[in-house]
C-alpha positions in Angstrom: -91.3 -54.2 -100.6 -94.1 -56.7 -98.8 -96.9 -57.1 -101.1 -100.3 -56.1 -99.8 -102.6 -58.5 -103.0 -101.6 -61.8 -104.1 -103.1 -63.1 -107.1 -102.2 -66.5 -107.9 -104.2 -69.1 -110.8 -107.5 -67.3 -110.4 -110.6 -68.8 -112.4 -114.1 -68.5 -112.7 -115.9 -70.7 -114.8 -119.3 -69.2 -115.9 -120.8 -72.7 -117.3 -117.7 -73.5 -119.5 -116.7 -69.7 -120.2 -113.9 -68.5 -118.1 -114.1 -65.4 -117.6 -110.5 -65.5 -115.7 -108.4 -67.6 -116.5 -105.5 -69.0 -114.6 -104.9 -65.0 -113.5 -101.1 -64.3 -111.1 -100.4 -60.5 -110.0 -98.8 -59.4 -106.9 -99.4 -55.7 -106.1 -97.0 -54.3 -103.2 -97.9 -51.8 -100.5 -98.2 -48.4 -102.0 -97.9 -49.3 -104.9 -100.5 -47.4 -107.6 -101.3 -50.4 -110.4 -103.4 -49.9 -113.9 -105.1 -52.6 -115.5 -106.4 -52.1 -118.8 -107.6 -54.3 -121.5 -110.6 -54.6 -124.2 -114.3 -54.8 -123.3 -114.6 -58.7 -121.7 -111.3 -58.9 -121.0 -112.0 -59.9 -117.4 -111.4 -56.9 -115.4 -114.2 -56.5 -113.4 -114.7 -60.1 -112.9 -110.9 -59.6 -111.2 -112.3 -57.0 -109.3 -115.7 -58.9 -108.1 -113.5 -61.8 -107.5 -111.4 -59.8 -105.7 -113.9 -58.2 -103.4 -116.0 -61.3 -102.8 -118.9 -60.3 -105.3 -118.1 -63.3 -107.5 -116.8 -66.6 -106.3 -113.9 -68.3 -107.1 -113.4 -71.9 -109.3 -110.0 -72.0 -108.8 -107.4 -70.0 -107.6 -105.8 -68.3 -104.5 -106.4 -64.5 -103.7 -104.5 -63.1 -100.7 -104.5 -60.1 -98.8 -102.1 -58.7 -95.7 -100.8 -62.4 -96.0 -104.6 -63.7 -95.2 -106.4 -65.5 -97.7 -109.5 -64.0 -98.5 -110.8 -66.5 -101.5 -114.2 -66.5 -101.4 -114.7 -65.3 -98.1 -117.5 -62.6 -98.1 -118.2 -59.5 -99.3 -118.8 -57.6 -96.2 -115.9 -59.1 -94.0 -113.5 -58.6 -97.2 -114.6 -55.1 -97.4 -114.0 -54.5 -93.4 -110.7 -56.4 -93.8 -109.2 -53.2 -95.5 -110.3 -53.2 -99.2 -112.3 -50.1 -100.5 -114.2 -50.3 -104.4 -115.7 -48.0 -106.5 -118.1 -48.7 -109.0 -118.0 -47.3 -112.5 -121.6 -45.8 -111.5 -121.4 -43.9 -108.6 -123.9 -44.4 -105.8 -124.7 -41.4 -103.7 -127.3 -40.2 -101.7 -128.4 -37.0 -103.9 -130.7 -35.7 -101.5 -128.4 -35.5 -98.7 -125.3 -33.1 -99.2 -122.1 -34.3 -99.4 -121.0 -34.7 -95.7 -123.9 -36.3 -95.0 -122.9 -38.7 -97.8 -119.4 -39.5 -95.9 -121.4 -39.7 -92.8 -123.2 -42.5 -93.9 -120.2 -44.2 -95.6 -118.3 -43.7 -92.3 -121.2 -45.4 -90.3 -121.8 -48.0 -92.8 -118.2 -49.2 -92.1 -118.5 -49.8 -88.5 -120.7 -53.3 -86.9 -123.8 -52.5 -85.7 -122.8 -52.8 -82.2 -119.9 -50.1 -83.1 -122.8 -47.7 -84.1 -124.8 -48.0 -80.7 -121.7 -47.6 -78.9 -119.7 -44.4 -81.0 -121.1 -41.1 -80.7 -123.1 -39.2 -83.3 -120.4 -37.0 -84.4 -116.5 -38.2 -82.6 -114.0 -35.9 -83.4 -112.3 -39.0 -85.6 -115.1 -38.5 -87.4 -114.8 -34.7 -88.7 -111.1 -35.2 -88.9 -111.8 -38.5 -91.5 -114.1 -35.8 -93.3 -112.4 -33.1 -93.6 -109.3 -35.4 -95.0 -111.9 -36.7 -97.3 -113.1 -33.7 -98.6 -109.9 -32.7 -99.2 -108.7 -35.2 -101.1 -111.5 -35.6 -103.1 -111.5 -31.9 -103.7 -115.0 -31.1 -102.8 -114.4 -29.0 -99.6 -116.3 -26.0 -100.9 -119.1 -28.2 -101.7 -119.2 -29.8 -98.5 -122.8 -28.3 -97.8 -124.4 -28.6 -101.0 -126.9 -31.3 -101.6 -124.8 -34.5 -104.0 -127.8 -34.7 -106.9 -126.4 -30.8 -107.7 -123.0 -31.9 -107.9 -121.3 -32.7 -111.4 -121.0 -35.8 -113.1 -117.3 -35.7 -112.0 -117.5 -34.3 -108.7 -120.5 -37.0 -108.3 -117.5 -39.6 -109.2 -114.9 -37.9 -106.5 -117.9 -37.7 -103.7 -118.0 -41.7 -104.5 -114.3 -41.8 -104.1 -114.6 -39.7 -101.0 -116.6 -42.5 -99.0 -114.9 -44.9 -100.1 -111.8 -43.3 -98.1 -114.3 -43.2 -95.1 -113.5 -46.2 -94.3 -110.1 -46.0 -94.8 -109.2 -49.2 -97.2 -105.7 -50.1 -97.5 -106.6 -51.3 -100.7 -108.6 -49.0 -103.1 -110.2 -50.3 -106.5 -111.5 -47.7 -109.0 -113.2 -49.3 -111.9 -113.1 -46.8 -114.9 -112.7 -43.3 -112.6 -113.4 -41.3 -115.5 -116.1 -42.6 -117.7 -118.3 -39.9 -118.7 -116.0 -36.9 -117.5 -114.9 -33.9 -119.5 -111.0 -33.5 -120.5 -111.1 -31.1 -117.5 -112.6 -33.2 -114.7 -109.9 -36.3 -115.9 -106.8 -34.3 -115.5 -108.0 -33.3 -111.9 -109.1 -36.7 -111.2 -105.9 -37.5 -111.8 -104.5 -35.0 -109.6 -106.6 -36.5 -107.3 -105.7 -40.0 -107.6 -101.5 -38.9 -107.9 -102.2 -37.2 -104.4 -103.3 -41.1 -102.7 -100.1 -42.7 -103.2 -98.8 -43.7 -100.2 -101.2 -43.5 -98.0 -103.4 -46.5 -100.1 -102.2 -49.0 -102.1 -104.3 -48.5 -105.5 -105.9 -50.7 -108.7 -107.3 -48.8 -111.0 -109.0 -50.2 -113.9 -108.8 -47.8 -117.2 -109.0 -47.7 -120.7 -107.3 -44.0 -121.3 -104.0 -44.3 -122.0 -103.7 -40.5 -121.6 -104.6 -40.8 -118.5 -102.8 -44.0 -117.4 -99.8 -41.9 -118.8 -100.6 -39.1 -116.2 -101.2 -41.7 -113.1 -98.9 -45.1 -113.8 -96.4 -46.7 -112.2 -97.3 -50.5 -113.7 -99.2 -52.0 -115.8 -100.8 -55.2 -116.2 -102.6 -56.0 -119.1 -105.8 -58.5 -119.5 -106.7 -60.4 -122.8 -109.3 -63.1 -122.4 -109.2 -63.6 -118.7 -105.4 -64.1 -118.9 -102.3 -61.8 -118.0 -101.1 -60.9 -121.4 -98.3 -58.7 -120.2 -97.0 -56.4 -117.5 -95.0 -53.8 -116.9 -94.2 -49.5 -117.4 -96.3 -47.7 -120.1 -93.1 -47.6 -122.3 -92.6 -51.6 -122.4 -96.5 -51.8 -122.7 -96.6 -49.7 -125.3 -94.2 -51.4 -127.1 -95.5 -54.7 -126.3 -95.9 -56.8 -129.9 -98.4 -58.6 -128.3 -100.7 -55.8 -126.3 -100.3 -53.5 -129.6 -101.7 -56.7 -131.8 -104.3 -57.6 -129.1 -105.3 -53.6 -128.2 -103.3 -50.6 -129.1 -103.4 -51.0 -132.8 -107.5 -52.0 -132.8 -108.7 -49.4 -131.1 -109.4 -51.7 -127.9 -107.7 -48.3 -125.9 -107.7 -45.1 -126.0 -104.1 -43.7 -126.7 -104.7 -40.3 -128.5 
């Protein structure tokens, strides 16, 4: 398989702290990967650094063969990689079509938007997919600030795949969600692979379980380990550094 994200010695230095540190991993096209590790253990510094938000000391970040170190935020984004936050940002007075409306419009230039019509048929067929996959058809017409805390997160996730990212990058998808609202987030997230190529950042194992295919672990900005939930699991070094302090979740 042709990898979509090279990762190879990525650092920041925040004034003597790095915050990554020397970081390699290759993610291929498809491919669904999890990366967990403690509180400060670098994983949305990866991601920032990843999508442009934080620059670079060192390091090489590549993506579709292109390298994107450094280069900004905006361009990285239109270059095919999608993010969502651990917050979710919506619109809560518009409803939820509106919301992938305006993620849909937000992707294009500005000369794109003065040329494309108000409402191309591309553009019901993106939202309908959307909806669907993030399971909020029925709620299509209902304004977002009435919307659950988790179907608030899968709206998010929704515009996000307006744009259609070739790269998606969930940080923490379900913080704050009931037992309920994770297992069909995970339904959700199961139902992506193949069309994107997927990094989700986690720290409930149960729910890794239900979604991974790899794992990489973080411990102080480094790559501790890597590999299926089985080998991490067993890992003497990710059980000293994590599973056996409470670090993750793994009731």
């Amino acid at each position: 398989m042709t990898a979509i994200l090279e990762i190879e010695n990525l650092e920041v230095n925040f004034r003597g702290f790095r915050a990554v540190d020397g970081f390699d991993m290759s993610v291929e096209e498809g491919e669904l990967r999890v990366l967990i590790g403690a509180n400060g253990a670098g994983k949305t510094t990866l991601m920032d650094l990843i999508t442009g938000r934080t620059k670079s000391t060192g390091g090489k970040v590549t993506f579709l063969g292109d390298n994107i170190t450094n280069r900004q935020e905006h361009k990285i984004a239109r270059r095919g990689i999608g993010r969502k936050f651990q917050v979710p940002s919506v619109f809560k007075d518009l409803t939820v079509r509106e919301n992938l409306e305006v993620a849909y419009t937000r992707s294009l230039s500005v000369w794109r938007n003065l040329t494309v019509s108000a409402k191309p048929r591309r553009l019901d067929a993106r939202i309908e997919r959307a909806l669907e996959l993030s399971s909020l058809t029925e709620e299509s017409t209902n304004l977002a600030g009435n919307l659950s805390h988790g179907q608030t997160q899968w709206l998010e996730l929704g515009m996000v795949l307006m744009q259609n990212p070739k790269l998606v990058l969930l940080d923490e998808p379900t913080a704050g969600m009931t037992a309920s609202e994770t297992e069909k987030t995970s339904e959700i997230i199961n139902g992506l692979r193949g069309e994107h190529s997927i990094i989700v950042v986690e720290h409930d194992m149960t729910f890794v379980r239900s979604i991974c295919e790899v794992i990489t672990v973080m411990h102080l900005g480094k790559k501790l380990a890597e590999g299926t939930v089985e080998q991490i699991e067993n890992d003497r070094a990710v059980i000293d550094a994590y599973l056996g302090s409470g670090g993750i979740t793994h009731a």
